[in-house]
Backbone as a ProteinNet text record, in pm:
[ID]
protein_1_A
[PRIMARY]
XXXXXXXXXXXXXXXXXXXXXXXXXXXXXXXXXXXXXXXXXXXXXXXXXXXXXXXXXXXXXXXXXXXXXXXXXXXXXXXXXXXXXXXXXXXXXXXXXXXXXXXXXXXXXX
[TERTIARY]
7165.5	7238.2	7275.8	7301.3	7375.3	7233.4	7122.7	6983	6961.2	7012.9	6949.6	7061.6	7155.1	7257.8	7267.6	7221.4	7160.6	7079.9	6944.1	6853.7	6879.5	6955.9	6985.4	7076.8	7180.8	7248.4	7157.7	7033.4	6974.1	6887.7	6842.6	6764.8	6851.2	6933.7	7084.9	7074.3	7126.6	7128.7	6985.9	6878.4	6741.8	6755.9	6754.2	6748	6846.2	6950.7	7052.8	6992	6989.3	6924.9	6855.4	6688.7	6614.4	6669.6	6772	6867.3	6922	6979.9	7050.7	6999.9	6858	6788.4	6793.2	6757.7	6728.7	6833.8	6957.1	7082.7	7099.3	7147.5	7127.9	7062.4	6909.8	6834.6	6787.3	6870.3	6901.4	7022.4	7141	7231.8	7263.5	7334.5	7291	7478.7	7408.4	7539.3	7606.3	7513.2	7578.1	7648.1	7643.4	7714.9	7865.5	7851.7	7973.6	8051.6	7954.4	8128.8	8205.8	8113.3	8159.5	8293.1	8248.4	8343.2	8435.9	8449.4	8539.4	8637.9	8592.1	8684.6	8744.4	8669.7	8720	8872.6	8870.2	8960.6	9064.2	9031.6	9167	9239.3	9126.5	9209.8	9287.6	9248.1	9322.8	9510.5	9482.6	9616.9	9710.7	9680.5	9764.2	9871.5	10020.1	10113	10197.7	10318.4	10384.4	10308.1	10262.5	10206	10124.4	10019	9868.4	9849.1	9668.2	9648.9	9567.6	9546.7	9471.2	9338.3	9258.5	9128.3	9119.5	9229.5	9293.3	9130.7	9031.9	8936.8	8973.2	9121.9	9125.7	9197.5	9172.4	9222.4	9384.3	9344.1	9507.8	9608.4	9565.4	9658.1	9689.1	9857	9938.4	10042.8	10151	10273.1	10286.7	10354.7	10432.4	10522.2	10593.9	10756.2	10780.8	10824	10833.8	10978.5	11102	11225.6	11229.5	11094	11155.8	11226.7	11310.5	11420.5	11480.9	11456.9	11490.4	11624.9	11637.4	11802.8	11911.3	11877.3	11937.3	11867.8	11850.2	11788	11630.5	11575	11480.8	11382.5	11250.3	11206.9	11038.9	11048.8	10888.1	10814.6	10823.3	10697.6	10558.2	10486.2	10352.5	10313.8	10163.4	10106.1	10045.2	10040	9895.3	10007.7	9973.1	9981.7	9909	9954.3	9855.5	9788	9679	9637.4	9684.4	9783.3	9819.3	9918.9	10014.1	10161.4	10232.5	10362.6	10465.5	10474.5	10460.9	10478.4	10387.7	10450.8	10378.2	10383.5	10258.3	10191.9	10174	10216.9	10173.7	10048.9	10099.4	10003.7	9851.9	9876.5	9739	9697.7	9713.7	9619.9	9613.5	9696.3	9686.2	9545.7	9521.6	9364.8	9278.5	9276.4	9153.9	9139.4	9222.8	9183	9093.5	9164.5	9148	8983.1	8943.7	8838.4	8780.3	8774.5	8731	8698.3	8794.6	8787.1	8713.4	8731.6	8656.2	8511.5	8463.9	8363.4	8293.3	8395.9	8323.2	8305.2	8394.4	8373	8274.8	8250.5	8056.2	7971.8	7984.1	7876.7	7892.9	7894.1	7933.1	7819.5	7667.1	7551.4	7578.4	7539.9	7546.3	7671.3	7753.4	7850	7782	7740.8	7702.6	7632.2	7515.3	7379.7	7426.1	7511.7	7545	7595.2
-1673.3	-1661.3	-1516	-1423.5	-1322	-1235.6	-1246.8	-1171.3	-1221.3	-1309.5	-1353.4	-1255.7	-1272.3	-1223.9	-1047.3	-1021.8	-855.9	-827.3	-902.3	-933.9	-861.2	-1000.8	-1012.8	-897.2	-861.3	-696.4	-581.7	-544.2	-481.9	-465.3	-607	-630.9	-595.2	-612.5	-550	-408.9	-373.7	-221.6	-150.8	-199.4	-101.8	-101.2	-245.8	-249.4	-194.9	-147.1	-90.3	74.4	85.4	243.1	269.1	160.5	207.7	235.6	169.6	150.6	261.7	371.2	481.4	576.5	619.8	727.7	695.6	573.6	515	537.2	520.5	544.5	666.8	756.5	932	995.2	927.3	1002.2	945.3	919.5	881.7	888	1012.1	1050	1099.8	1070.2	1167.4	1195.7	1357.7	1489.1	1490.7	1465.8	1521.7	1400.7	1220.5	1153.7	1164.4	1230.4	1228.3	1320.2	1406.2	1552	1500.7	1425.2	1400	1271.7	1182.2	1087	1133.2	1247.2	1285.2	1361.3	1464.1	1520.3	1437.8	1316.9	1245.1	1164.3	1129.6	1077.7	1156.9	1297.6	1343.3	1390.3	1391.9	1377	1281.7	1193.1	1047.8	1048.7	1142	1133.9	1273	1296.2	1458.6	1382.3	1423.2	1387	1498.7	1469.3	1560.5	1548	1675.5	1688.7	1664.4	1608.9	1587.8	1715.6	1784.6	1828.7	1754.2	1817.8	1723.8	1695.4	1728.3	1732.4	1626.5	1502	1427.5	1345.1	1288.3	1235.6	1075.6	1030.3	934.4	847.3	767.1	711.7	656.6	541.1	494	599.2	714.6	790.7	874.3	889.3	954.4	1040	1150.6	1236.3	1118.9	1138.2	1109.7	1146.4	1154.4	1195.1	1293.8	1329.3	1459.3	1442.2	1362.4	1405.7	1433.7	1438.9	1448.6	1596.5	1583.2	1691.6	1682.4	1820.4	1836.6	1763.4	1793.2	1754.5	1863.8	2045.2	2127.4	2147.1	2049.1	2110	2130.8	2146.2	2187.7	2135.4	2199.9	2069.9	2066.9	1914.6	1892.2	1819.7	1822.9	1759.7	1877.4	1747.1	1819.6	1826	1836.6	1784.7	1687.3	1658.7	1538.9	1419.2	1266.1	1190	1157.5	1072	1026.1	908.8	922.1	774.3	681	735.5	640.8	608.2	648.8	598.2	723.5	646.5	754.2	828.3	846.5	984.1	1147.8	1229.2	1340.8	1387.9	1405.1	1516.9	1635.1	1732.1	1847.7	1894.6	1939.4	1977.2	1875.8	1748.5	1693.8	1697.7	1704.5	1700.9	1885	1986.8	2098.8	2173	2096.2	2069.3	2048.4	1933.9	1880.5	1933.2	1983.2	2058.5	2215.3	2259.3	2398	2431.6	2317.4	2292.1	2298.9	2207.7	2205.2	2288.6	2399.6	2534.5	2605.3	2626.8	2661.1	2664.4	2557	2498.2	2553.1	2568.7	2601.1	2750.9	2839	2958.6	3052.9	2947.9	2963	2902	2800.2	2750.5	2705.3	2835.5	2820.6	2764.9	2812.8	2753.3	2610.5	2549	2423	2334.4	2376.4	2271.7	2273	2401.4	2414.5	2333.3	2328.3	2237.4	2085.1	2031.5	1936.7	1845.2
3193	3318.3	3346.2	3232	3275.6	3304.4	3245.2	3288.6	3425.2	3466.3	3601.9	3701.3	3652.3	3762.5	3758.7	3653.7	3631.6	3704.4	3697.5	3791	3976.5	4003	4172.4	4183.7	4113.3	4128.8	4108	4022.7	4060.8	4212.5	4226.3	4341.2	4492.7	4453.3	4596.5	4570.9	4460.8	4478.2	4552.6	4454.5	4521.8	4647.3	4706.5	4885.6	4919	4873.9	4971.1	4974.4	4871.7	4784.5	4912.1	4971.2	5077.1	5151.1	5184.7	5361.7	5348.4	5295.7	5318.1	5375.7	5356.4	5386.4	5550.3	5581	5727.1	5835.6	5734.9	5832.2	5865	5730.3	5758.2	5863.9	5869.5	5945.1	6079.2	6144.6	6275.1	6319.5	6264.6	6326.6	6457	6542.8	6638.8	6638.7	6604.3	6632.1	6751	6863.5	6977.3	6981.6	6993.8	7025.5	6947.8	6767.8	6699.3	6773.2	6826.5	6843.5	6969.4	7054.6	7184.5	7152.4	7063.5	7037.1	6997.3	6892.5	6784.4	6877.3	6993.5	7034.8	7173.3	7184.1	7255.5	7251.5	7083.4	7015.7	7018.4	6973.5	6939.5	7116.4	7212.3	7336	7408.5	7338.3	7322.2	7285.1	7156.8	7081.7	7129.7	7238.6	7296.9	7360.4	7367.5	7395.6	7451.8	7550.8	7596.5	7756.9	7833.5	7975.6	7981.8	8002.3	7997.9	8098.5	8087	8190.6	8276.4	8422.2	8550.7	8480.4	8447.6	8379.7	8258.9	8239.9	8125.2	8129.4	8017.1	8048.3	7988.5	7955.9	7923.3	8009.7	8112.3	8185.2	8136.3	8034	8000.9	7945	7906.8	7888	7972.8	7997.9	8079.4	7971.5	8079.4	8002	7926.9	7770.6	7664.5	7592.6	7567.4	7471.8	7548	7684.2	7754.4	7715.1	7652.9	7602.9	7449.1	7391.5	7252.5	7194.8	7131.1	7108.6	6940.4	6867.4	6721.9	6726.3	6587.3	6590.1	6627.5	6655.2	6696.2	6832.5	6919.7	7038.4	7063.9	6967.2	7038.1	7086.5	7169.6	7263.9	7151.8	7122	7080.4	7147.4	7264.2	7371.2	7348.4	7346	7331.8	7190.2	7151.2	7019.1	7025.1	6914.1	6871.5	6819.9	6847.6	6771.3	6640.4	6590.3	6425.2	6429.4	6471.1	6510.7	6571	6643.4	6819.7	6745.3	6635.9	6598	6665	6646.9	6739.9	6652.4	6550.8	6475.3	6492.5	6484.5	6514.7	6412.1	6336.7	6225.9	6236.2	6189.1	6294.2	6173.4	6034.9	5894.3	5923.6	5989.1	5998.4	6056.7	6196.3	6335	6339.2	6272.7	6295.6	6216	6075.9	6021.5	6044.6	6150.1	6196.8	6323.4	6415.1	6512.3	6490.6	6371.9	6333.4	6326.3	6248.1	6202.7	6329.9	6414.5	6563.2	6603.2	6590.8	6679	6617.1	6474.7	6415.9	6416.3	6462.6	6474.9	6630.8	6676.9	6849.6	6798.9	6745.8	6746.9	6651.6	6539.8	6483.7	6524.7	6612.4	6637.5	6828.5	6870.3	7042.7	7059.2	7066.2	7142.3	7120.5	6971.1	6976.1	7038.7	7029.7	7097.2	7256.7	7287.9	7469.9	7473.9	7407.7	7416.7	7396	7323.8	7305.9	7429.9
[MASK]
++++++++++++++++++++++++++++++++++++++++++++++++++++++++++++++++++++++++++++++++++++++++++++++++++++++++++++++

């Protein structure tokens, strides 16, 4: 029994083994960046600008206020919770920019 069931777990693994190459290589880049920075325009909070490309989203937390005053409207949400990350969405944006500013053509072409 246990050679048989060695067996059918090898026989899963190989076929999955084929299936990977197949997935990889039919990525398409341009649809990820477009989604990806779609998302994080999703999670902008505070004023939106006129140019907003996400319909259900409108202004958000335009009163939020430290505990000495000060004003934190505006920023990123964390995956659509009311919490504002700033160390995480300030990473993954960075990167972003980062990204436009070595690689301007391709984002254009994209």
């Amino acid at each position: 029994m246990a050679k048989f069931l060695i067996a059918i777990l090898v026989l899963i693994l190989t076929s999955l083994a084929a299936c990977v190459p197949q997935i990889f290589s039919t990525s398409n880049y341009q649809k990820v960046l477009k989604l990806s920075l779609l998302f994080y325009e999703a999670q902008r909070s505070g004023y939106l600008p006129r140019n907003n490309r996400i319909p259900w989203r409108s202004d958000s937390a335009l009163n939020d206020r430290g505990q000495n005053g000060e004003d934190l409207t505006g920023g990123y949400y964390d995956a659509s919770d009311f919490v504002k990350f700033g160390f995480t969405m300030a990473f993954t944006t960075t990167l972003l920019a980062w990204g436009v500013l070595s690689y301007e053509d391709a984002y254009k072409s994209s």
